[in-house]
C-alpha positions, 0 to 999 in steps of 0.5 A, a space after each residue: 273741878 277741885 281747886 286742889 287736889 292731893 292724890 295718894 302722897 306719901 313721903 318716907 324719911 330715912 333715919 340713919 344711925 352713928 354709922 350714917 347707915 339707913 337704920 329704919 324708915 319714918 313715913 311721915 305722911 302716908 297715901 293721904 288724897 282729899 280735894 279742896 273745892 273752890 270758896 271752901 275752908 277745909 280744915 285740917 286738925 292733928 297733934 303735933 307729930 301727925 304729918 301736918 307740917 310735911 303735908 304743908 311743904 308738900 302741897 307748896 312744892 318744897 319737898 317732893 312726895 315718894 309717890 302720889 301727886 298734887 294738883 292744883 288747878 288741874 296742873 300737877 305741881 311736880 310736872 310743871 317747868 319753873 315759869 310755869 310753877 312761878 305763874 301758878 303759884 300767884 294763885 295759891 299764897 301761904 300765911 305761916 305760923 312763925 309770924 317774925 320768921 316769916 319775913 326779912 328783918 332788914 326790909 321794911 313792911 312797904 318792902 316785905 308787902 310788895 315783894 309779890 308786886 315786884 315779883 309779879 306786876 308791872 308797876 311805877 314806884 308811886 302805883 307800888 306804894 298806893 297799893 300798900 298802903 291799900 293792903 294795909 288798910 284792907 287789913 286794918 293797919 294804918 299805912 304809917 305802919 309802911 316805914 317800920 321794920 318787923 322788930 317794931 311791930 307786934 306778933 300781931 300787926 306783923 301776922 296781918 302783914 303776913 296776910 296783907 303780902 298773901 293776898 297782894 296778888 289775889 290768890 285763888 286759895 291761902 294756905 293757913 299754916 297754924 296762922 294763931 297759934 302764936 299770938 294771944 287769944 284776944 288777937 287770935 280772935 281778930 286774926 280770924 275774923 279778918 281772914 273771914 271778912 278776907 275770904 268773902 272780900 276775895 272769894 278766897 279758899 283756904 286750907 286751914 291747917 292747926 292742932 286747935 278745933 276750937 280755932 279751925 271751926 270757926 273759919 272751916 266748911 269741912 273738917 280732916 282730922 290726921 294721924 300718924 301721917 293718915 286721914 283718919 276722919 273726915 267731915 262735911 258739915 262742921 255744925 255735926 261735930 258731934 257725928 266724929 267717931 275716932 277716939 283722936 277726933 273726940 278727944 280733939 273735941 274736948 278742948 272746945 
C-alpha cells in the first residue's frame, strides 16, 4: 500500500471583478493523482505559477480540493473526524521554505522543538528537555542553542529547527516545501546532506517539493514535473534525467 496517495484533485479559485462578481474561474491544480511509496523521496519540480503551493495546502489538509481525494495511510484526509486527522498528522510533518515564518518569535527554540511533545507525548519537563536537546544534536546544533529566540539564530540554524520539530515525533513521511530555496548555497548543501542522513536515520519518506532540479536530484528516488496545474511528466529513475521529454522538463534540466 502507497503511503500517499493523491487521486484526481483539482482545486479552482474564482476570480471576482470591481463589482465582487465571479468574473473567470482559475484552476490552479487540475486532476492531478501520484502515490508516494514508503522510504521513497519523490520530488516535485515546476516554475513558480505551476500549482505546487496549493498542491502542498491540499495534501496538509489546509484547503480542501473540489474534486479528487488524499490518502494517507490508506485514510482519506477529508473524511476523517479532527481526533482522528490530529492522530494521523503525527506521521505526516512539513518543513517549510519561509524558515523565520515558520515559527513563533516570542518562543524559544526549546519551546518551538517541543510544541509536538506538548502536543503529543506524555512527558515530565526534565524528560522534555533532554529530548531537545537530543533533536538539536540529531540535527548538528549545540543544545546552548535551546535558550535563543528565532531573531538570534541564522536562515540556516533555524531551517534545522525547523527539521529538528519535524521529526520529534517521528513521522512517516516530511513534507519538503521549498526547504533551501532561502538559504545560500553552501548552506543549502548541508541542509540536504542532513535530510539524507535524517532519511536513512528514521526511515523517512519525503515528497520534496522545488523549482530547482539541481536541488531536488540529489535527495529524490522519483521525479514529477508540474505545469500549469498538471503532472506533465514523470520519472522513476533519477540516473535517466535525460530520458525527459517535455520542452517544461528540459529546459528545467539546464540549470543543472
Amino acid at each position: 500500500m502507497s503511503l500517499l496517495e493523491v487521486r484526481e484533485v483539482t482545486k479552482t479559485y474564482s476570480l471576482k471583478n470591481r463589482y465582487g462578481r465571479t468574473s473567470q474561474k482559475n484552476e490552479v491544480v487540475n486532476n492531478v493523482s501520484f502515490s508516494l511509496n514508503r522510504d521513497t523521496c519523490l520530488g516535485l519540480i515546476g516554475e513558480s505559477g505551476s500549482g505546487k503551493s496549493t498542491l502542498v495546502k491540499i495534501i496538509l489538509g489546509l484547503e480542501k480540493p473540489d474534486q479528487g481525494e488524499v490518502r494517507f495511510r490508506g485514510k482519506s484526509l477529508f473524511k476523517l473526524h479532527s481526533h482522528e486527522l490530529k492522530e494521523l498528522r503525527r506521521d505526516l510533518q512539513v518543513v517549510f521554505q519561509d524558515c523565520y515564518n515558520s515559527v513563533n518569535p516570542r518562543l524559544t527554540i526549546e519551546e518551538i522543538v517541543a510544541e509536538p511533545l506538548r502536543n503529543y507525548e506524555k512527558m515530565t519537563a526534565e524528560q522534555q528537555r533532554k529530548k531537545v536537546q537530543e533533536l538539536l544534536e540529531i540535527v548538528c546544533l549545540h543544545p546552548d542553542e535551546m535558550k535563543k529566540y528565532p531573531h538570534q539564530c541564522s536562515g540556516g540554524q533555524l531551517q534545522r529547527v525547523n527539521i529538528a520539530r519535524a521529526i520529534a515525533l517521528k513521522p512517516k513521511m516530511i513534507l519538503l516545501d521549498e526547504p533551501v530555496s532561502s538559504l545560500d548555497m553552501v548552506v543549502q548543501a548541508d541542509i540536504i546532506d542532513l535530510l539524507a542522513d535524517l532519511r536513512d536515520m528514521f526511515q523517512l519518506s519525503y515528497l520534496f517539493i522545488s523549482h530547482d532540479l539541481h536541488t531536488v536530484r540529489y535527495l529524490a528516488d522519483q521525479l514529477m514535473v508540474m505545469d500549469k496545474g498538471r503532472i506533465i511528466e514523470t520519472l522513476n529513475d533519477m540516473d535517466q534525467l535525460d530520458q525527459l521529454k517535455h520542452p517544461i522538463s528540459r529546459e528545467l534540466i539546464t540549470t543543472i
